[in-house]
C-alpha positions in Angstrom: 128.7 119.6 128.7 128.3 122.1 126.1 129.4 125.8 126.1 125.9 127.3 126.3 125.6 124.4 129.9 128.8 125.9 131.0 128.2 129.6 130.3 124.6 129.7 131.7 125.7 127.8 135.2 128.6 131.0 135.5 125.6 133.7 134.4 123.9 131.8 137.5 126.4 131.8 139.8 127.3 135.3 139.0 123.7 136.3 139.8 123.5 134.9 143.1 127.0 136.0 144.3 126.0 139.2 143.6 122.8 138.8 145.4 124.4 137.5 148.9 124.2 135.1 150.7 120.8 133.2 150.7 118.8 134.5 153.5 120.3 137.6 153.6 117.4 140.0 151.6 118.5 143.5 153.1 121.2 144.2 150.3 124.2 144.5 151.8 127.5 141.9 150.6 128.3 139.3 152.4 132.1 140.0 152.4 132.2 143.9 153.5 128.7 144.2 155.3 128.2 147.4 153.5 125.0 148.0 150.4 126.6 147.9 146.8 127.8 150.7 145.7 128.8 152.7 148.5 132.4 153.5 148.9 134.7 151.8 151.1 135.9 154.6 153.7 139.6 153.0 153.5 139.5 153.9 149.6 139.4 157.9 149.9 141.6 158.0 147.0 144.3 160.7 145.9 142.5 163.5 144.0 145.7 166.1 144.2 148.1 163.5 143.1 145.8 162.7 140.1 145.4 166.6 139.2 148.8 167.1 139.5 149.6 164.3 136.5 146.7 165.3 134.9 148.3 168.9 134.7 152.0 167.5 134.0 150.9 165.4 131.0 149.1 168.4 129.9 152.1 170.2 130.0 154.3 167.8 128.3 151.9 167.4 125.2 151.8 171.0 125.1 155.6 171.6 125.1 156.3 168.8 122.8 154.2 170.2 120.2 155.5 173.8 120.5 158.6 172.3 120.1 157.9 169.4 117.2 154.7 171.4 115.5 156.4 172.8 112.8 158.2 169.4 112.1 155.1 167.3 112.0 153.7 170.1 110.1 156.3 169.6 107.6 156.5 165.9 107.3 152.3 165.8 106.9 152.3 168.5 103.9 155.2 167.0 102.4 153.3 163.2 102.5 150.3 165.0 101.0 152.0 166.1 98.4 153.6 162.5 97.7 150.0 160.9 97.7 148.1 164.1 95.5 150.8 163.0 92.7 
């Protein structure tokens, strides 16, 4: 078989795992019973835990360039000098 046989027959079988199971016509998967798309209630996720690393890396990136920006500062002018010679 070639690759165009063997990548049409898994664009196929994709399309009609998505679809269900045959029979089944009222959208919902086979696997959870619920209509794609629709969050699984188990999955509530951890929206404070995210904000707070959100705000920490934030935080970090700011500190570290107070503390480095006159460094990098230094080192960029002094390589632009090197390449305007």
């Amino acid at each position: 078989m070639g690759i165009r046989t063997l990548l049409m027959a898994r664009m196929v079988g994709l399309i009609l795992w998505r679809s269900g199971a045959p029979g089944k016509r009222d959208g919902r998967s086979p696997v959870s019973g619920r209509p794609p798309g629709s969050p699984d209630p188990r999955e509530r996720g951890d929206v404070p835990g995210w904000v707070m690393i959100t705000l920490m890396s934030a935080v970090l990136v700011a500190a570290l360039l107070a503390l480095a920006g006159p460094a990098l500062e230094g080192l960029f002018n002094q390589a632009m000098q090197k390449v305007g010679q």
